[in-house]
Every structure is written in structure tokens, then in C-alpha cells.
C-alpha positions as CSV (number, residue, x, y, z in Angstrom):
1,X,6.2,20.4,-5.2
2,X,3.2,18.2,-5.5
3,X,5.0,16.6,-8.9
4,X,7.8,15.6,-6.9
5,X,6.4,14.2,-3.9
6,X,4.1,11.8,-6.2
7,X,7.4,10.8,-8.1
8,X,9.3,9.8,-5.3
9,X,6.4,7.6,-3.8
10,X,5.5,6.2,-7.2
11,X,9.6,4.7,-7.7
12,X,9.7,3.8,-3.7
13,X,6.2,1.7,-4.1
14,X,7.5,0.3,-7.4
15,X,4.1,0.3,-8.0
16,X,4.3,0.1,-11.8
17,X,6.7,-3.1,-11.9
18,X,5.0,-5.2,-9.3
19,X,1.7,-5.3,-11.7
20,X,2.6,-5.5,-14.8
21,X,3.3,-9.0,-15.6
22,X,-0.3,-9.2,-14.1
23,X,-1.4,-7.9,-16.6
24,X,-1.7,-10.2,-19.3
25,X,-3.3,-12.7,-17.2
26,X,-5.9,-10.4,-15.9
27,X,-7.1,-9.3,-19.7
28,X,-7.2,-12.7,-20.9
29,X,-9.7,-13.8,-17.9
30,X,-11.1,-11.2,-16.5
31,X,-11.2,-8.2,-19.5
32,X,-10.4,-4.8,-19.3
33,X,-13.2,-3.3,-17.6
34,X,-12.3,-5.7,-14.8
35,X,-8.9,-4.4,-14.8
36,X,-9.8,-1.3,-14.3
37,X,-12.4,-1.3,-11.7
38,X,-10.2,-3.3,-9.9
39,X,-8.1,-1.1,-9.6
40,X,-10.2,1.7,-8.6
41,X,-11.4,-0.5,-5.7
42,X,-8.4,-1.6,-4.3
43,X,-6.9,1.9,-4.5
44,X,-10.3,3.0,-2.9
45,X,-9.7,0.9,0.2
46,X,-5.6,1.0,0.7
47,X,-6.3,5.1,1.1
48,X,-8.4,4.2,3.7
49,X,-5.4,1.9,5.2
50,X,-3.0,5.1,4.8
51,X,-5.0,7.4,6.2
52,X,-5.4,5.6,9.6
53,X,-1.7,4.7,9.7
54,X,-1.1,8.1,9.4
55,X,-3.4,9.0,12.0
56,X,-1.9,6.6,14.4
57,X,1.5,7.1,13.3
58,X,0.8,11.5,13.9
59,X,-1.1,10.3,16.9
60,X,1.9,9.0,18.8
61,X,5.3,10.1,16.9
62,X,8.7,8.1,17.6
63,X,11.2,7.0,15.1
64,X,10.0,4.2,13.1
65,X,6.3,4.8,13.9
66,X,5.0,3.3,10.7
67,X,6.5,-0.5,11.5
68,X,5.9,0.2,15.4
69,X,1.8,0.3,15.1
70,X,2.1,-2.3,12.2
71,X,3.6,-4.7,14.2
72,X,1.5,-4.1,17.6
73,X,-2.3,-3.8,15.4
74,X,-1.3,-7.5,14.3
75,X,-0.9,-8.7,16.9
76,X,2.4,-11.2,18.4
77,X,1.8,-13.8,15.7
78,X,1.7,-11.5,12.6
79,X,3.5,-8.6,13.7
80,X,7.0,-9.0,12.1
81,X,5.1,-9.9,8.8
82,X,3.3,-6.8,8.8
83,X,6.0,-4.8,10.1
84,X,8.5,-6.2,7.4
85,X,5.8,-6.2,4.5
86,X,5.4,-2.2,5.9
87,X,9.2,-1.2,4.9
């Protein structure tokens, strides 16, 4: 179902406990509307992100697609970063 495939992205990205210290930080000095909007932004423009990858990664299927494209769109000096930073 829908509610499952959401779930299981949500606890690989650990999205929830990467941020959250952040938090504190980013309502003292920024407020909460900032908060917020930033994350509608960002979220905005990583979608975009996913939605190539996917494309190239449907485009030209092999096993381990997603850190193969990574690593050759950066390029030989910052493809294993984004390759690693990928998984």
C-alpha cells in the first residue's frame, strides 16, 4: 500500500532524526515561519533531484543504477562522494 511504501522510505532516510537537533537552533535565529518554508523549498527542489535520477536510473537499468549515474554526473573528482552520500 501507499502507507507502507512511505513508511519504509521515511525509516531508510532517517529523515526525522537527522533534523531534529536542528531544530532548536533554527527557531531561536531564524523563527518558525522560516522553518517551515524552508522546508517546503528544499523538499520542492530534492523532488526535482529524484525525479531525474529516476529518469536516468529507468532510462538505462543495471544493478546499482542509482550510485552508477551518481558517480559519472559528478564527474571523476566527486564521484565516489556522491556515489557514497547516494547509499
Amino acid at each position: 500500500t501507499m502507507f507502507k511504501t512511505l513508511a519504509i522510505s521515511f525509516s531508510t532516510m532517517t529523515l526525522f532524526t537527522r533534523i531534529t537537533p536542528l531544530y532548536g537552533s533554527s527557531l531561536q535565529y531564524a523563527g518558525l515561519a522560516t522553518l517551515v518554508w524552508g522546508w517546503v523549498v528544499v523538499s520542492f527542489f530534492t523532488w526535482f533531484v529524484g525525479i531525474a535520477m529516476a529518469e536516468i536510473c529507468s532510462s538505462f537499468p543495471m544493478t546499482g543504477s542509482l550510485y552508477f549515474w551518481a558517480a559519472h554526473l559528478a564527474g571523476p573528482k566527486w564521484g565516489p562522494f556522491s556515489s557514497w552520500f547516494c547509499a
